[in-house]
VEXGU-699135 format. One line per 2 residues: their letters; for each residue x, y, z of N, C-alpha, C, O, CB. Coordinates in steps of 0.05 Angstrom, whole numbers. Glycine has a CB too. Layout:
// VEXGU-699135
A) X:Y:Z:X:Y:Z:X:Y:Z:X:Y:Z:X:Y:Z ~ ... $
END
This chain:
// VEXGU-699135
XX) -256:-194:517:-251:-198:489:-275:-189:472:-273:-173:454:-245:-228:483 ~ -294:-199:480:-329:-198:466:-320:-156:467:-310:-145:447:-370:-217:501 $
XX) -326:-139:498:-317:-114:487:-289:-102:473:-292:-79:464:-321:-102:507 ~ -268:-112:471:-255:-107:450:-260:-114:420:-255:-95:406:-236:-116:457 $
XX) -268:-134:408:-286:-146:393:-309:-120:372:-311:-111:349:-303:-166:418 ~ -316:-117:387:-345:-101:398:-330:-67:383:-334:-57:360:-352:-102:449 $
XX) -317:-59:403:-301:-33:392:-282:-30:373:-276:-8:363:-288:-24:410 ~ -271:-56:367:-258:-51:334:-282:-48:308:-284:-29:292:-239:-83:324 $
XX) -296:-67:309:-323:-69:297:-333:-39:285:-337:-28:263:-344:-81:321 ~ -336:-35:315:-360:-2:308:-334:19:301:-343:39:291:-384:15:347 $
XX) -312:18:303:-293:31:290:-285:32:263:-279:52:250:-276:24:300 ~ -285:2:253:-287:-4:229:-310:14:212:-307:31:195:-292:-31:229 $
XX) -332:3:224:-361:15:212:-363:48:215:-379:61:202:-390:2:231 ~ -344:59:232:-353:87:230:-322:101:209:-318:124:203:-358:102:268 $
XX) -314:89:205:-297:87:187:-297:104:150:-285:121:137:-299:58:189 ~ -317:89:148:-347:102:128:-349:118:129:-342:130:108:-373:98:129 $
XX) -363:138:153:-375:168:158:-355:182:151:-333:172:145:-386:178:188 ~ -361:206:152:-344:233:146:-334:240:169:-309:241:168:-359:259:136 $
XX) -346:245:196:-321:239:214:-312:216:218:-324:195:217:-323:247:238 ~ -284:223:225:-270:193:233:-269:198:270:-265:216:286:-228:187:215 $
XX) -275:170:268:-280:164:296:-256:166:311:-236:158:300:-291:138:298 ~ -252:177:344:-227:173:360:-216:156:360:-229:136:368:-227:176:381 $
XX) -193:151:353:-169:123:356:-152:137:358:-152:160:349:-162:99:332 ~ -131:123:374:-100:131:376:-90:96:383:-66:93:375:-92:159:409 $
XX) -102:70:395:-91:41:395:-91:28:369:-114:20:363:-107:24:414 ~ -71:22:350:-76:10:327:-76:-16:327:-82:-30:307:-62:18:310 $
XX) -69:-29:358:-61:-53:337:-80:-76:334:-76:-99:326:-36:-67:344 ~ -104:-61:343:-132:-84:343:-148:-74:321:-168:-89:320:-153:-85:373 $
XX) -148:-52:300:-155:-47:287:-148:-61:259:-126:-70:252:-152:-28:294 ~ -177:-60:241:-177:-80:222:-179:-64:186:-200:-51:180:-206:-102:232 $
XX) -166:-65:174:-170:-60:150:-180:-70:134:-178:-94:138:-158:-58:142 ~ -196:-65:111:-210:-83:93:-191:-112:87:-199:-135:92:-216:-66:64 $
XX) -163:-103:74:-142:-128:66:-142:-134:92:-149:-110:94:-110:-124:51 ~ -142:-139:108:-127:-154:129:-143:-181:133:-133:-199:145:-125:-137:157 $
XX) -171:-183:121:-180:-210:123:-174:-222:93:-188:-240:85:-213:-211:131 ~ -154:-212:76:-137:-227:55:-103:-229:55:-89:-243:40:-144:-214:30 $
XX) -94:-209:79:-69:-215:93:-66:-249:118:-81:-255:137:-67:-183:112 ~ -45:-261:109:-33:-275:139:-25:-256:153:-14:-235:147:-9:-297:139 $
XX) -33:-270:179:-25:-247:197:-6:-256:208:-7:-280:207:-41:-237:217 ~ 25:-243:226:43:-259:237:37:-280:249:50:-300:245:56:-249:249 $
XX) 15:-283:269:23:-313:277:14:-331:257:22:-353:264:12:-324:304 ~ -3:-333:231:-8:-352:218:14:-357:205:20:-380:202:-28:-349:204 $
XX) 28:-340:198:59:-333:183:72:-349:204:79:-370:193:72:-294:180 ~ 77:-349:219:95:-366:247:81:-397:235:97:-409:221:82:-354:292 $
XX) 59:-408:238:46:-435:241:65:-439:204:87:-450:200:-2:-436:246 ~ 55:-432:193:56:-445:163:98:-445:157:111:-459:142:32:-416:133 $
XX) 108:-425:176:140:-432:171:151:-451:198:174:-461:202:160:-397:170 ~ 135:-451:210:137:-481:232:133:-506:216:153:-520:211:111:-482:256 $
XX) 109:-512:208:109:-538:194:122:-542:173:125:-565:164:89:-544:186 ~ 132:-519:162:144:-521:134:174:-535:142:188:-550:129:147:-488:116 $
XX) 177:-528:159:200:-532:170:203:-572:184:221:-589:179:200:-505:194 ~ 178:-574:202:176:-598:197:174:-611:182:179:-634:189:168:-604:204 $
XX) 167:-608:155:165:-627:134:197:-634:124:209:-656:125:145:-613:109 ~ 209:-605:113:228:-612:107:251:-624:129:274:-626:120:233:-592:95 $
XX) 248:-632:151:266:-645:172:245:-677:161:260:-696:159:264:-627:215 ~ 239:-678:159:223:-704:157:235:-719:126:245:-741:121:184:-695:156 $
XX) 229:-694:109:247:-706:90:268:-715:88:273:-736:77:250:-696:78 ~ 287:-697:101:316:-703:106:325:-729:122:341:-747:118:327:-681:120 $
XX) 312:-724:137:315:-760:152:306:-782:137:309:-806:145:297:-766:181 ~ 294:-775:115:285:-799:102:310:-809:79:316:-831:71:254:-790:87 $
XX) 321:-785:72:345:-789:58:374:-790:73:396:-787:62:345:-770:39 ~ 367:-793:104:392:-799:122:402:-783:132:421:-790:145:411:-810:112 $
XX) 397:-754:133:405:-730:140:394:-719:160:369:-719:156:403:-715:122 ~ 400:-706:187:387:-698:211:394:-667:195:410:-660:178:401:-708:246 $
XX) 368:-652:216:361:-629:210:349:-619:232:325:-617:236:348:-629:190 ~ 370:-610:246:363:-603:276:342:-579:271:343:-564:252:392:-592:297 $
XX) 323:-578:291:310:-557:297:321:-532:316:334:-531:337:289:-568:306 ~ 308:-514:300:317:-487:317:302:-476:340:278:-473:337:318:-463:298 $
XX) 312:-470:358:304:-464:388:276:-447:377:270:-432:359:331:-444:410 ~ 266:-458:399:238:-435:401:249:-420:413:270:-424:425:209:-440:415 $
XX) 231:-393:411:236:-369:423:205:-354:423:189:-361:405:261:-352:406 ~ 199:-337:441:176:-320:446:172:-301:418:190:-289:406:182:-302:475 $
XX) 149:-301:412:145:-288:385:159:-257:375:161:-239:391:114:-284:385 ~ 166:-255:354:185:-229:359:166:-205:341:150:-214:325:225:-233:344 $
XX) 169:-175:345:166:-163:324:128:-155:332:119:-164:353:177:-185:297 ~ 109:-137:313:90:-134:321:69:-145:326:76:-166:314:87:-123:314 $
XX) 42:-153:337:30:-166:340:9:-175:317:-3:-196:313:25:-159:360 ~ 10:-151:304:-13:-142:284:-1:-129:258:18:-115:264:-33:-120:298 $
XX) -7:-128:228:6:-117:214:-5:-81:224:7:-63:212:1:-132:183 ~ -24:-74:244:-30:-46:240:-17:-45:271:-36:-38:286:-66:-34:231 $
XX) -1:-47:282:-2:-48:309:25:-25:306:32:-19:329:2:-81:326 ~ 36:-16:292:58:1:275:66:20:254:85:34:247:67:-9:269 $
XX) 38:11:249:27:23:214:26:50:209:38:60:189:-4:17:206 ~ 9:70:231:17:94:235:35:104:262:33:125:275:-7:106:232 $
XX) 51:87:266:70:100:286:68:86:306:56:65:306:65:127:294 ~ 84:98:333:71:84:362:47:92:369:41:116:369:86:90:387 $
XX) 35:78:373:0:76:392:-5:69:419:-26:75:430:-20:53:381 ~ 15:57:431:9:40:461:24:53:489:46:45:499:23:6:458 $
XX) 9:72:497:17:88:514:33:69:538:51:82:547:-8:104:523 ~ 32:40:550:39:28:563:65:13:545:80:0:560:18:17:575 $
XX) 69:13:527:99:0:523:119:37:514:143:39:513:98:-33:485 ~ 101:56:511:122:75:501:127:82:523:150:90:527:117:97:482 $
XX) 111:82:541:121:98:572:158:75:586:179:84:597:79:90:607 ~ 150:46:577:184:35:588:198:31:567:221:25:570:189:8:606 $
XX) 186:32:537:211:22:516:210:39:499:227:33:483:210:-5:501 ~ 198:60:493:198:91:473:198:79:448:174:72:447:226:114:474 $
XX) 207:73:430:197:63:402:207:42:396:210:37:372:200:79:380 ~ 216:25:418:219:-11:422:195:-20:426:175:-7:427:237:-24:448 $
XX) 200:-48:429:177:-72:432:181:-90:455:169:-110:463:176:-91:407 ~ 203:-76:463:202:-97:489:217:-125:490:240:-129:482:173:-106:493 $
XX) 199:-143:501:211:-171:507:203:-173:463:218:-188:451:186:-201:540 ~ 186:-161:449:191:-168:427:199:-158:408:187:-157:386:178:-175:422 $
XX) 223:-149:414:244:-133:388:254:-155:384:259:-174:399:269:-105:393 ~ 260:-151:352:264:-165:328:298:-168:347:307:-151:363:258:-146:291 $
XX) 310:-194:339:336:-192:336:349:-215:321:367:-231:329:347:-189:360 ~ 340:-213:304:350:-223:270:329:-240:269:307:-236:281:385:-241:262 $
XX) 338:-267:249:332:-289:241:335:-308:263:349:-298:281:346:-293:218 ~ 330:-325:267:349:-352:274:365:-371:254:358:-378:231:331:-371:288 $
XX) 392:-380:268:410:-380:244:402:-404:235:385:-416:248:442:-377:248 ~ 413:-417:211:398:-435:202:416:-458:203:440:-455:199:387:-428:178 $
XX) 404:-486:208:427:-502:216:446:-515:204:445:-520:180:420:-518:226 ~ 465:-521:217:497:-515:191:495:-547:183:495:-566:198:542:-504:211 $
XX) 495:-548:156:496:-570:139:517:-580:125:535:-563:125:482:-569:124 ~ 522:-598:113:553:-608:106:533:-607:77:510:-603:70:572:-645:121 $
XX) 560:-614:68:556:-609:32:529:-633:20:515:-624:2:595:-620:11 ~ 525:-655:28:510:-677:17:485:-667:24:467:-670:8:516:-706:27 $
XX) 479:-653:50:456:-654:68:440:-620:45:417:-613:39:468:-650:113 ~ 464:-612:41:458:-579:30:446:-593:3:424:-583:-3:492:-551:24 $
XX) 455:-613:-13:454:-606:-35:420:-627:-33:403:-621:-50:485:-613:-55 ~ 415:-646:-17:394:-655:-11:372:-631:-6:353:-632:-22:399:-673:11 $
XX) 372:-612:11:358:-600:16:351:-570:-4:336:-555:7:365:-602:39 ~ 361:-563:-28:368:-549:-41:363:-555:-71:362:-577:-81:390:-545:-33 $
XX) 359:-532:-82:351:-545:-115:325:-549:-119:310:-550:-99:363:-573:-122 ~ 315:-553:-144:277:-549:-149:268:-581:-139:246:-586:-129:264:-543:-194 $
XX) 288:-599:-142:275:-620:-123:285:-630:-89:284:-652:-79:278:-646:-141 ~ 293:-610:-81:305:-616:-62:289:-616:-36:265:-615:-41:326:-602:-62 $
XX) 294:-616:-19:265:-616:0:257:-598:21:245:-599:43:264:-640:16 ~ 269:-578:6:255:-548:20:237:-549:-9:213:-551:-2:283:-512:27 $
XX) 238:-549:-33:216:-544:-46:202:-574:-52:192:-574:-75:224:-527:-71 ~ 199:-594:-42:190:-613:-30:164:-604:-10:140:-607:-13:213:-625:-17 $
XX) 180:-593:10:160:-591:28:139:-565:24:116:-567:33:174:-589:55 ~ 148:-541:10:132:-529:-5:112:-546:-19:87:-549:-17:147:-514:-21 $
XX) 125:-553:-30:91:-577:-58:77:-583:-36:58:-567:-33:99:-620:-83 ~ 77:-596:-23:73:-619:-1:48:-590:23:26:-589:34:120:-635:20 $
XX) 65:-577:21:46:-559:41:20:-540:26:0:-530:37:69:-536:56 ~ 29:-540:-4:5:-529:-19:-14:-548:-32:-37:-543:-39:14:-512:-42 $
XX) -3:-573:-34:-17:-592:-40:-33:-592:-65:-57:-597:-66:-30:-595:-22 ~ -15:-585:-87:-29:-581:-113:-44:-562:-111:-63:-567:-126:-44:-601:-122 $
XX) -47:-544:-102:-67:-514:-98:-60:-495:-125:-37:-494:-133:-56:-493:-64 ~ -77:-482:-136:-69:-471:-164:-49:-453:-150:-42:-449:-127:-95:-454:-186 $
XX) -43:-441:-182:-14:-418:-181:-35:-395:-181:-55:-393:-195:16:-417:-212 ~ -22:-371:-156:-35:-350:-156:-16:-337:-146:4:-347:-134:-60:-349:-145 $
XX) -24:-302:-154:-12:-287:-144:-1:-282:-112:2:-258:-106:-24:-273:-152 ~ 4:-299:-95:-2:-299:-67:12:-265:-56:3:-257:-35:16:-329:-50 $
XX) 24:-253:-65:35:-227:-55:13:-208:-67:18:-184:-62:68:-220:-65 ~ -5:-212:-79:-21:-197:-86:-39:-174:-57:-48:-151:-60:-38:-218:-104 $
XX) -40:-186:-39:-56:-174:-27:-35:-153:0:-40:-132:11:-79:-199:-17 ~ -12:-171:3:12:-156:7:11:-121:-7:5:-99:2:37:-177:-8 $
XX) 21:-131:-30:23:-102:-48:4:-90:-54:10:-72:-69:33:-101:-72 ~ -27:-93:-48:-43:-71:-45:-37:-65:-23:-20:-48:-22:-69:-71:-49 $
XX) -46:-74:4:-30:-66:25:-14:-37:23:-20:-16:33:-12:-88:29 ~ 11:-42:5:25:-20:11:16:-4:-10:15:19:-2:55:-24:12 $
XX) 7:-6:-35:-10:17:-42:-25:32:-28:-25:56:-27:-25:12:-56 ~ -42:13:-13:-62:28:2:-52:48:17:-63:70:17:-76:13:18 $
XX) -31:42:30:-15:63:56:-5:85:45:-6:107:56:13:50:73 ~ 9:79:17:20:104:-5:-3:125:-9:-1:150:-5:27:90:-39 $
XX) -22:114:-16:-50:120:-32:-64:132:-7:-81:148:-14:-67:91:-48 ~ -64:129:18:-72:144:34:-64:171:46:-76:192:53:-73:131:46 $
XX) -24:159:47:-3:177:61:-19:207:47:-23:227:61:36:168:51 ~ -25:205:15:-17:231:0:-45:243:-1:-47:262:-16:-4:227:-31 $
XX) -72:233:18:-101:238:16:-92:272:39:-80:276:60:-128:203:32 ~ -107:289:20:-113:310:39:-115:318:59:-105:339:67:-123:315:39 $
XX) -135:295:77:-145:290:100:-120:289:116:-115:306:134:-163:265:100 ~ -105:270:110:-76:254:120:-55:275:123:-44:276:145:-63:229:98 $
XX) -46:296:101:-25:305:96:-37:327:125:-22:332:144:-18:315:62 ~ -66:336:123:-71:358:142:-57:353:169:-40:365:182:-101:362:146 $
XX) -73:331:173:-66:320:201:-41:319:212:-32:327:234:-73:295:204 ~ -25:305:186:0:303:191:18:322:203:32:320:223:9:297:173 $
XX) 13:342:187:19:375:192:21:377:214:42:377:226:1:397:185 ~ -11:380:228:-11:387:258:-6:377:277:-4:388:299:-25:392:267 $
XX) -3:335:268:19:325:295:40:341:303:49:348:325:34:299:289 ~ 50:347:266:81:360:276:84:393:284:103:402:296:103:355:248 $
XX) 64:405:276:67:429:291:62:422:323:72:437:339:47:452:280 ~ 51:403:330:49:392:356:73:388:367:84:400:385:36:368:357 $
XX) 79:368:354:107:366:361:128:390:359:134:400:381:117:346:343 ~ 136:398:342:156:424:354:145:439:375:158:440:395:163:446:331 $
XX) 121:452:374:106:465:398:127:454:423:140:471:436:68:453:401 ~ 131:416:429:136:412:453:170:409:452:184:396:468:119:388:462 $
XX) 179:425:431:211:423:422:223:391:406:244:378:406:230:426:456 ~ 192:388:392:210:354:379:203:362:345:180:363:336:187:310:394 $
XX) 228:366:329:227:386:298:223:349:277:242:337:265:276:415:290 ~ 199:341:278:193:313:267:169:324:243:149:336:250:180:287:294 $
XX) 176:318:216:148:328:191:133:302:193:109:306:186:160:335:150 ~ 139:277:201:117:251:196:122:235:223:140:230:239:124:227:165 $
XX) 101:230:219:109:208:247:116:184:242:104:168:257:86:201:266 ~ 132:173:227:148:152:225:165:163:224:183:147:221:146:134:208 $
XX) 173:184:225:210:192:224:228:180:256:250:169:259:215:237:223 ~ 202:191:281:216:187:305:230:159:308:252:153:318:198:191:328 $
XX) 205:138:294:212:110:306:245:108:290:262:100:305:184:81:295 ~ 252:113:266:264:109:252:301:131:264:323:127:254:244:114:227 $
XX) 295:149:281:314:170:286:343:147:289:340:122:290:303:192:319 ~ 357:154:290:391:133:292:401:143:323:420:132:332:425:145:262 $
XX) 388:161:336:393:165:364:384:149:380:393:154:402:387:187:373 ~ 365:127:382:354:109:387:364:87:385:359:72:405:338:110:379 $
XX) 376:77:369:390:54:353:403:37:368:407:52:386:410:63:334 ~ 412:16:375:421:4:390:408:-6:408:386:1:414:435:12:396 $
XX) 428:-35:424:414:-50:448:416:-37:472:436:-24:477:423:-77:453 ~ 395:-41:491:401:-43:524:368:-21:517:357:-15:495:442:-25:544 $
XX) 360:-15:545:342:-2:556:343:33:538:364:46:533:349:-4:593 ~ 317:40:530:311:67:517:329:86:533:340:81:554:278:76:519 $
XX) 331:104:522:343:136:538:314:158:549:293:165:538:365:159:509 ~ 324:162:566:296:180:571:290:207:546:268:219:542:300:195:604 $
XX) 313:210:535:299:230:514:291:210:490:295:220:468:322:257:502 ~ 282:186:491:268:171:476:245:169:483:226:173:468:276:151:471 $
XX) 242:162:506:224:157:518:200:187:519:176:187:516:238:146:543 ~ 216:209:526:211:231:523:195:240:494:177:256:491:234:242:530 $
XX) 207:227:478:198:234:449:171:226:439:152:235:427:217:221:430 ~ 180:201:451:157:183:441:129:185:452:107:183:440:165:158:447 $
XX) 136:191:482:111:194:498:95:225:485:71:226:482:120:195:535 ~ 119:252:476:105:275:464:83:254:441:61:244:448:132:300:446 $
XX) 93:251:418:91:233:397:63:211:405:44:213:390:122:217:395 ~ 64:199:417:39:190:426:18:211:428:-2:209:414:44:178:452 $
XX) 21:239:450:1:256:459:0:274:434:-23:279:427:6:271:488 ~ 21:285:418:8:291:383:-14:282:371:-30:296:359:23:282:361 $
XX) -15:254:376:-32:240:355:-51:243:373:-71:255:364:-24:209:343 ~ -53:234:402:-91:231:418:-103:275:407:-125:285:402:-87:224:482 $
XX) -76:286:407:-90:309:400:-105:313:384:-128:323:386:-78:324:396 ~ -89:302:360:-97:310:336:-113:291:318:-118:291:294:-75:317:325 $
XX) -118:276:338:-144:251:325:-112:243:292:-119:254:271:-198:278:306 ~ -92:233:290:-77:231:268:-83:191:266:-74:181:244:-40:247:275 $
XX) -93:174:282:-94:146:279:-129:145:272:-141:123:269:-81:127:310 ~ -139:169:269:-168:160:266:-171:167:245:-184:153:230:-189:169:282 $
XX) -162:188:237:-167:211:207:-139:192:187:-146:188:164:-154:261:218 ~ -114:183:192:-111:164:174:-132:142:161:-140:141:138:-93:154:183 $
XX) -138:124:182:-140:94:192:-178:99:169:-188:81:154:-139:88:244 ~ -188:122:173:-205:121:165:-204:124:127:-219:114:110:-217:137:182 $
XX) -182:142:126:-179:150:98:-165:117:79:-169:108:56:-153:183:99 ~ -148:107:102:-135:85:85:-157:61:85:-150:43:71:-105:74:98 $
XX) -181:58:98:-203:42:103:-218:53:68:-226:38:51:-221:52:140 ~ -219:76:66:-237:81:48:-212:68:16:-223:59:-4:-251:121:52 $
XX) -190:69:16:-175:65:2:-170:36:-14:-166:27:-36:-159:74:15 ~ -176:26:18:-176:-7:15:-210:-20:6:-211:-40:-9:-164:-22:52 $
XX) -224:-14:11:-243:-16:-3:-242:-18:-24:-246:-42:-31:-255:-4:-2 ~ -235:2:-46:-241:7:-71:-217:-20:-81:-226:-39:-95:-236:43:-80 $
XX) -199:-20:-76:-177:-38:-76:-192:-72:-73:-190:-92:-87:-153:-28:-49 ~ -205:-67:-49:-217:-99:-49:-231:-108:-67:-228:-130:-78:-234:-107:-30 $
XX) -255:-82:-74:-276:-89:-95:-264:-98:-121:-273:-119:-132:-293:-64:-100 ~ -242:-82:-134:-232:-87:-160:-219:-116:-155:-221:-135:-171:-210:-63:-172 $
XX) -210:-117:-140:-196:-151:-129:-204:-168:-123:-190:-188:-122:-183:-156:-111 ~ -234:-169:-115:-249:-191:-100:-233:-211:-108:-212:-216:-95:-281:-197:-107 $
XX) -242:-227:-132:-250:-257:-139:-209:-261:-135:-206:-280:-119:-273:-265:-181 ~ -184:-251:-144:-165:-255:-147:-166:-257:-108:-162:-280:-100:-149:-236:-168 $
XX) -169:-238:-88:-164:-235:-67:-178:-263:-49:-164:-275:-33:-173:-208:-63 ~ -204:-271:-53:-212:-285:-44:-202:-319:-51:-203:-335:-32:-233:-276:-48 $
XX) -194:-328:-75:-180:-348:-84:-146:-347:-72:-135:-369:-73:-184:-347:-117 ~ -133:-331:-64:-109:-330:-58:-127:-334:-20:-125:-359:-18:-86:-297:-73 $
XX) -135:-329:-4:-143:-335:24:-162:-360:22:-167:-374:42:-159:-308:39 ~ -169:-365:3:-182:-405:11:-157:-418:5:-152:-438:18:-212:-425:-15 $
XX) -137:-406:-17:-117:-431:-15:-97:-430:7:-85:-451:14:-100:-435:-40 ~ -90:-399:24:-79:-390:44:-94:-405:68:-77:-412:84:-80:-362:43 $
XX) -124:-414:77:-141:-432:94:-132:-461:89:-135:-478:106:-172:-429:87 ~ -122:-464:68:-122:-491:69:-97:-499:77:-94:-520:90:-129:-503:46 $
XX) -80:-486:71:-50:-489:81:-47:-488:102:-41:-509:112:-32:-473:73 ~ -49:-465:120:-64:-467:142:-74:-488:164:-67:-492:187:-80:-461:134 $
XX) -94:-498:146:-109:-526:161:-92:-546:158:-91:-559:179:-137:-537:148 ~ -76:-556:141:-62:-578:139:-27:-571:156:-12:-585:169:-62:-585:103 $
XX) -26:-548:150:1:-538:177:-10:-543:202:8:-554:215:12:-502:179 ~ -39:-538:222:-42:-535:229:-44:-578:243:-36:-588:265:-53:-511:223 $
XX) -54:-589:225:-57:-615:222:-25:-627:225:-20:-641:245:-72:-621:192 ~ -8:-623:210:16:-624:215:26:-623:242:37:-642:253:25:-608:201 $
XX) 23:-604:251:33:-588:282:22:-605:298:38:-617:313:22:-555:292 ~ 2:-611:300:-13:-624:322:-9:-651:330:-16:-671:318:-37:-622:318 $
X) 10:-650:364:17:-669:369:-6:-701:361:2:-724:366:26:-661:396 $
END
């Protein structure tokens, strides 16, 4: 951990320089926002407790509110673990632009309520927004999607940086070179020949694995990762004081979900 740790770090920091440093693994890699992003599993803890509160409520007004099955975490590990494409030579080699035991497959449904229990739990006093108050705990009103939507500025605001468009280019002349006709590398994950359940096809697999060796070619996760690093910066600086007040009240929620949870 300490050397993984260790090599995001000096990645980050070389980030800065004019060359960008070798990467092709994203999903341990850190962006300026990402220490003002929840990350999915904090996102998991704070819609867990939220969830206990409001079952707590409901039984208080006579209403059961069954809980929904756990299940193994779904979806990416990291908000950058996807960001520029596939990165993980060991899940593209058996699932090509799946996730494995963690592809998304929906929601979990939500538990079926009779009309008294709905209308208890529903409405500005009802005790889904009950347990909201209750979980912010009087915490001021702030922009909380704020650091969300730089986020995706940032990725916009990078996609169109010089540096980026070059690279991009030559994944994909990479790619046709090996017979795969792709202009970005988010198109593959996205192709509709892929689509569906059961085990990848080997010309997915095939794709993906080219698609992987594009990018170690063409340095395309270092020469982004570095341009959207310099992007998010400038983005943090103008944002500090709004960015930093939306993650102490995001810590505190946090701590008291986390207080909540604990048997």
């Amino acid at each position: 951990m300490r050397k993984l740790l260790t090599t995001v770090a000096v990645a980050a920091a070389l980030a800065g320089c004019a060359a960008p440093p070798n990467l092709l693994r994203s999903t341990d890699l850190r962006l300026p926002l990402d220490d003002y992003l929840l990350s999915p599993a904090e996102l998991r803890e704070l819609s867990a407790a939220r969830e206990l509160l409001v079952r707590r409520c409901l039984a208080a007004a006579g209403f059961a509110y069954p809980s929904r099955a756990d299940s193994a975490p779904k979806g990416p590990r990291t908000w950058n673990e996807r960001r520029y494409g596939v990165t993980d030579a060991d899940l593209v080699a058996v699932d090509g632009y799946g996730l494995g035991d963690r592809e998304p497959t929906g929601d979990k449904p939500a538990p079926k309520l009779d009309a008294a229990a709905r209308a208890a739990l529903e409405g500005p006093r009802g005790c889904a927004a009950k347990a909201g108050e209750e979980q912010r705990r009087g915490g001021p009103e702030l922009d909380r999607d704020l650091p969300r939507r730089l986020a995706s500025e940032s990725f916009a605001r990078s996609r169109g940086a010089p540096e980026v468009t070059d690279v991009v280019r030559k994944w994909s002349d990479c790619m046709r070179a090996g017979g795969f006709a792709y202009d970005d590398p988010l198109a593959p994950p996205a192709d509709p020949r892929w689509a569906g359940p059961g085990k990848p096809a080997a010309a997915e697999i095939a794709t993906a694995t080219a698609d992987l060796e594009c990018k170690r070619r063409t340095n395309l996760v270092g020469v982004w990762f570095t341009a959207e690093t310099a992007v998010q910066r400038g983005l943090v600086d103008g944002n500090r004081a709004a960015l930093e007040s939306i993650r102490r009240a995001a810590d505190a929620e946090l701590a008291l979900s986390r207080r909540l949870l604990t048997p």
